[in-house]
C-alpha positions as CSV (number, residue, x, y, z in Angstrom):
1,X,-31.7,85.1,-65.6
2,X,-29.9,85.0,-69.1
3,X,-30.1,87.7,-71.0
4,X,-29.2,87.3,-74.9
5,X,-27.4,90.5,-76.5
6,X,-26.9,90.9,-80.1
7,X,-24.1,92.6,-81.1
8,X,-23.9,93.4,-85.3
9,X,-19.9,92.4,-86.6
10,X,-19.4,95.1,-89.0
11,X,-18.0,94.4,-92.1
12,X,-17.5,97.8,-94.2
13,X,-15.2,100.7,-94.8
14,X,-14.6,103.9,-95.2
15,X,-16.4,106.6,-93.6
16,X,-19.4,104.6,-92.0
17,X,-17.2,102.3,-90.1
18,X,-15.6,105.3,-88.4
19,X,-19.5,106.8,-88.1
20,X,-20.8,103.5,-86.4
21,X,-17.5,103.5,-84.4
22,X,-18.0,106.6,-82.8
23,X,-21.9,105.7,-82.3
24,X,-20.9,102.7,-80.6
25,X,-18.1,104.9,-78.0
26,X,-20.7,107.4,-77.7
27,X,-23.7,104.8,-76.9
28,X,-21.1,102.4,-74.5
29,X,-20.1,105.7,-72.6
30,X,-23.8,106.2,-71.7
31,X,-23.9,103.0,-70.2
32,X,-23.8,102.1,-66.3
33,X,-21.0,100.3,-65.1
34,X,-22.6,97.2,-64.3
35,X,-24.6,94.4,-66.5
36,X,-26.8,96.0,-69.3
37,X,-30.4,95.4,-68.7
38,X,-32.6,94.1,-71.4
39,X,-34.5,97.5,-72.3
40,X,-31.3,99.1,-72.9
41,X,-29.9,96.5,-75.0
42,X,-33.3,96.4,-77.2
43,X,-33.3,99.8,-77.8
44,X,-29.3,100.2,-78.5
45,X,-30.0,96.8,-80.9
46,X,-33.2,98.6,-82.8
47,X,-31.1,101.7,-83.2
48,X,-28.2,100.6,-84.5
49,X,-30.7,98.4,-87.1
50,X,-32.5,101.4,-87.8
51,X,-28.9,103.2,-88.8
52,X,-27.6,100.2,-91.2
53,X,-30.7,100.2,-93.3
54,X,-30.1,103.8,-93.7
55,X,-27.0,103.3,-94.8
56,X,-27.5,100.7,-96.9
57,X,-30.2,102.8,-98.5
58,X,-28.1,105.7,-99.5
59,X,-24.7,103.4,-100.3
60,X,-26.3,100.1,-102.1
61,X,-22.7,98.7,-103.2
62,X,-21.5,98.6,-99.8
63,X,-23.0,95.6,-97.8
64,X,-23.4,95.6,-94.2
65,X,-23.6,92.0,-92.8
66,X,-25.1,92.0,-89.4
67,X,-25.1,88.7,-87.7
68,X,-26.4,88.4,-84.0
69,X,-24.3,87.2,-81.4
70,X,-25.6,86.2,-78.4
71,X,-23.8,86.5,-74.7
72,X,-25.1,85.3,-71.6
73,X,-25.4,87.3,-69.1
74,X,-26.1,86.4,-65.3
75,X,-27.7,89.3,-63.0
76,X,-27.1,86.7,-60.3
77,X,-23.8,85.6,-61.3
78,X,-22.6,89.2,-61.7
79,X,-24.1,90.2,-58.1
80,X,-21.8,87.6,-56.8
81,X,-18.8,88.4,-58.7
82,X,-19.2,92.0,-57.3
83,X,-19.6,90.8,-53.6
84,X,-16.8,88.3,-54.1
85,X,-14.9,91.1,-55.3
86,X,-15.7,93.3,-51.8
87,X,-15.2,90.6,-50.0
88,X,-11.5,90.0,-51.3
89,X,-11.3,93.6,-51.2
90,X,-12.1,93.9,-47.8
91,X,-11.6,90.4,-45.4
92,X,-14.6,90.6,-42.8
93,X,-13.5,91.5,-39.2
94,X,-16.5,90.4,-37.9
95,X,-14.7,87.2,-35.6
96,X,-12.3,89.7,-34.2
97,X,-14.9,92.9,-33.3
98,X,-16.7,89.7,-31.7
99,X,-13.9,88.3,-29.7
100,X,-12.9,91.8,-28.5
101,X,-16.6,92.6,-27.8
102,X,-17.2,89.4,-25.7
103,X,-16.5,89.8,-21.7
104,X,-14.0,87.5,-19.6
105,X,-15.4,84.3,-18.5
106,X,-15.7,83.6,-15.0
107,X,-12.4,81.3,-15.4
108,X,-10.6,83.7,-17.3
109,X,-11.2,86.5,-14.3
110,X,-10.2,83.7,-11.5
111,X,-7.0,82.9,-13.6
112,X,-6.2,86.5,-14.0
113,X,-7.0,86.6,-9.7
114,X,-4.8,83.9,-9.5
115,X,-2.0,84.9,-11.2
116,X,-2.0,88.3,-9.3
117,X,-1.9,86.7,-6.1
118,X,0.8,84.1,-6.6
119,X,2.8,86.6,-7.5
120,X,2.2,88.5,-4.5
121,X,3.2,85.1,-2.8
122,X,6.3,84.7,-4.6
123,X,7.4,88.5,-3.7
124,X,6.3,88.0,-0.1
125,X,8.2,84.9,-0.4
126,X,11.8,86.3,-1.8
127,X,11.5,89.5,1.0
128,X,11.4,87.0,3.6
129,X,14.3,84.4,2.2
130,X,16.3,87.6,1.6
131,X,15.2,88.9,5.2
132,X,16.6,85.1,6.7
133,X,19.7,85.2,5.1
134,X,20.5,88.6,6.3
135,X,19.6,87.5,10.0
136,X,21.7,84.2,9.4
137,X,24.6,86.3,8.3
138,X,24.0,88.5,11.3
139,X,23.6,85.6,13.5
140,X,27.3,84.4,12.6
141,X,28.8,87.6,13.2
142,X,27.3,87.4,16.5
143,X,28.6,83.8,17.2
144,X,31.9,84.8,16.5
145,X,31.9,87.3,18.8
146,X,30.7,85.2,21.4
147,X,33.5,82.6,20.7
148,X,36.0,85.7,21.1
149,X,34.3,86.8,23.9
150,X,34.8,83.7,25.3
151,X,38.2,82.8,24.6
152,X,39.1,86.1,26.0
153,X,37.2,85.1,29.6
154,X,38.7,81.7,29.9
155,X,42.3,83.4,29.8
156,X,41.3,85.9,32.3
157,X,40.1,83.1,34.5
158,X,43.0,81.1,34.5
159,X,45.4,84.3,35.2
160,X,42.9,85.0,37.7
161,X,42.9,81.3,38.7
162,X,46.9,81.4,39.1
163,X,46.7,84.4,41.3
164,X,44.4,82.9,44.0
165,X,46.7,79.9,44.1
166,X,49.7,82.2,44.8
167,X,48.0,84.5,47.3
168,X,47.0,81.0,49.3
169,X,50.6,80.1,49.5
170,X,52.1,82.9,50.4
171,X,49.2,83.3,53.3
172,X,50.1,79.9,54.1
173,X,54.1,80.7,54.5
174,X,54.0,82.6,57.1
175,X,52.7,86.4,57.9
176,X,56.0,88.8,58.6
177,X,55.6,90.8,61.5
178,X,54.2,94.0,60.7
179,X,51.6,93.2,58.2
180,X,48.8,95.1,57.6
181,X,45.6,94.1,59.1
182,X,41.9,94.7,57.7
183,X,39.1,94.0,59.7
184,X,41.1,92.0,61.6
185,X,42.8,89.7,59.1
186,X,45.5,90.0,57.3
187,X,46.0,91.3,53.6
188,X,46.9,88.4,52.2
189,X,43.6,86.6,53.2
190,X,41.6,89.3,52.1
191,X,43.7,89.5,48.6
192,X,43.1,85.6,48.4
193,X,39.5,86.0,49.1
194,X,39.0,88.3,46.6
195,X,40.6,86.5,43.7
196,X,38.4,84.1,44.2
197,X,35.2,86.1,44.2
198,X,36.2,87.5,40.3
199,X,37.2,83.6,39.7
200,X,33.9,82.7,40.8
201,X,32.5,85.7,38.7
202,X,34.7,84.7,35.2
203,X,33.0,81.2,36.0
204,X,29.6,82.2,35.8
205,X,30.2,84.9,32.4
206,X,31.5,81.7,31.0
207,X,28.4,79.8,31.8
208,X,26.5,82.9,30.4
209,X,28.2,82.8,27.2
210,X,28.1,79.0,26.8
211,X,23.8,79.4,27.4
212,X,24.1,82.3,24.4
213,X,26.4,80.5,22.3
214,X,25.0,78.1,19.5
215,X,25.5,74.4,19.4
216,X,25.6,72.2,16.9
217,X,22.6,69.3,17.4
218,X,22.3,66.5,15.2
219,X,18.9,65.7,13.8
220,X,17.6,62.6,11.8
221,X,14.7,60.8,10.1
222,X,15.0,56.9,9.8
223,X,12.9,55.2,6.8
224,X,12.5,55.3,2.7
225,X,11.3,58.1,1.0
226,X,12.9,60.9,-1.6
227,X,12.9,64.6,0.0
228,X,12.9,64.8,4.1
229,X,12.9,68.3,5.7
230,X,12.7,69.0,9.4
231,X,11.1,72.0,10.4
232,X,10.1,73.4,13.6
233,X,10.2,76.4,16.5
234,X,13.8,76.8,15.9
235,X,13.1,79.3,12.8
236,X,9.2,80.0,13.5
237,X,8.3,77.2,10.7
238,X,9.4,79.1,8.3
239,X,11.9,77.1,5.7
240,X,13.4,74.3,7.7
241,X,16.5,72.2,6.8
242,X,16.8,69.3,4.4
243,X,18.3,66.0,5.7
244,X,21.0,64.2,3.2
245,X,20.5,60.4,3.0
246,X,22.5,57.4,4.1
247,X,22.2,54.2,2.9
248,X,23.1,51.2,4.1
249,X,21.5,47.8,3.6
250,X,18.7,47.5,5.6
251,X,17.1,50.9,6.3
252,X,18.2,54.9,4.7
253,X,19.0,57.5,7.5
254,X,18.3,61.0,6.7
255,X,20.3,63.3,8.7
256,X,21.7,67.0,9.0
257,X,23.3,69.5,11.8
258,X,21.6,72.1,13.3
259,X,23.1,75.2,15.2
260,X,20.5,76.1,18.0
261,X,21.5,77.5,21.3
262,X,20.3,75.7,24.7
263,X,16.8,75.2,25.0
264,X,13.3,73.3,24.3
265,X,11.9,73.2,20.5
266,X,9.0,71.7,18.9
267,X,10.3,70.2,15.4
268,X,8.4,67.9,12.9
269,X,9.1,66.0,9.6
270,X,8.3,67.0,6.2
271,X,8.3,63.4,4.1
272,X,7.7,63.7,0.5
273,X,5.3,66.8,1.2
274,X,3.8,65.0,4.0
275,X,3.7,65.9,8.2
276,X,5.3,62.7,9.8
277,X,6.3,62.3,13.4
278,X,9.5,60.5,14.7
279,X,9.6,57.9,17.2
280,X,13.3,58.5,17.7
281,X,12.6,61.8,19.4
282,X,10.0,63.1,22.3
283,X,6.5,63.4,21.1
284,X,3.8,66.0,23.2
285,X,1.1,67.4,22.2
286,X,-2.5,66.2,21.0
287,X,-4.7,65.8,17.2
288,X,-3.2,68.1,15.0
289,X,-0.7,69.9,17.4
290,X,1.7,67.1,18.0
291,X,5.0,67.7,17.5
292,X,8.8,65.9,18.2
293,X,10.3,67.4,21.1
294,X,14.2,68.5,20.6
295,X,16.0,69.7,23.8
296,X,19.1,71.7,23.5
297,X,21.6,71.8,27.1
């Protein structure tokens, strides 16, 4: 709705213009802050008419031209400059008190789940590689004792070795008269027959050491593929070893060393992230549970 104003353009002096100045200040300053209504603006218009002819009454050489000037005026337009207005002056929130009033979806909660278990997995996971290679590291310290310990035997036995021989030949030379007898033999059969018991006893510590002691077992995987990893009994299927390729022209050999002391374990081959068997080695077991057989003497 339009509404049409008239406002008078005064065209005077002296003491009226300053009269219908202050009239006009006093009247504006009674106005509300938003669009004048038409009553108002009648009655302000009807006033201010009512004023000029008095004026004009009193002073007839001073002429007062009053034209009418219309302005449009919107109520609409002016309601939506004022919420355009509060709207710039304050942006609506409305999205974001949504988006933080919504719950977590179903997938959201199972990603969240997810994400708290792997890493569980992955700390599980670095304890135990850092639990391995302190038990490898302990595991060398251990075979290098047993290589001193054995060194240290296999001299014994061959001093021990060198002993018996000399005790048999000088039991064989000939007993002087006198000689000491112990249960009815001589000393120097019973000092040969006891270098060899402790021979005979250095000979068996050696065997003892040589079960204990780790030996190096070579173990391959014949075909074409990228990644190749043997695991097995040998660590309680836990990492495994990875086999380096070797190519030649017909065929790629995947191969690698393993330290494992005498015995019987159950390996199998990881190809490209897949369970394979090898017909190059033992296979036992049944369904899911077979397995290559590696023995260790």
């Amino acid at each position: 709705m339009e509404i049409s104003i008239a406002r008078p353009h005064l065209e005077t002096r002296g003491v009226f213009f300053s009269n219908i100045s202050r009239t006009i200040a006093w009247e504006s300053s009674k106005k509300p802050p938003c669009t004048v209504a038409a009553l108002s603006s009648t009655q302000d218009f009807h006033r201010l008419a009512s004023s000029c002819q008095a004026f004009t009454s009193v002073n007839p050489k001073r002429h007062l031209i009053c034209r009418p000037n219309s302005m449009p005026t919107s109520l609409q337009e002016s309601a939506s400059n004022g919420d355009n207005s509060l709207e710039g002056e304050n942006p609506p929130i409305d999205s974001e008190v949504e988006t933080l009033a919504q719950p977590p979806t179903r997938e959201q909660i199972m990603a969240l789940l997810a994400d708290a278990q792997r890493e569980k997995l992955t700390k599980k996971l670095s304890e135990a590689n850092q639990q391995n290679r302190f038990l490898k590291r302990q595991l060398n310290v251990k075979e290098d004792a047993l290589v001193k310990f054995k060194s240290e035997l296999g001299v014994m036995e061959l001093e021990i070795q060198a002993l018996a021989r000399l005790a048999e030949e000088i039991a064989q030379s000939g007993i002087p008269e006198g000689s000491r007898k112990i249960n009815g033999k001589y000393i120097h059969s019973h000092l040969v027959a006891r270098l060899e018991a402790v021979h005979d006893q250095l000979k068996e510590q050696i065997k003892d050491v040589d079960a204990a002691q780790s030996k190096k077992v070579s173990v391959f995987w014949i075909g074409m593929a990228e990644s190749v990893q043997v695991m097995g009994s040998f660590d309680g299927w836990s990492q495994g070893e990875h086999l380096s390729p070797e190519y030649n022209g017909s065929y790629t050999k995947f191969s690698t060393t393993l330290l494992l002391r005498p015995g019987r374990y159950e390996i199998k081959f990881l190809v490209d992230g897949e369970w394979q068997l090898s017909p190059e080695f033992p296979i036992i077991g049944e369904g899911l549970t077979k397995n290559n057989l590696l023995v260790v003497e």
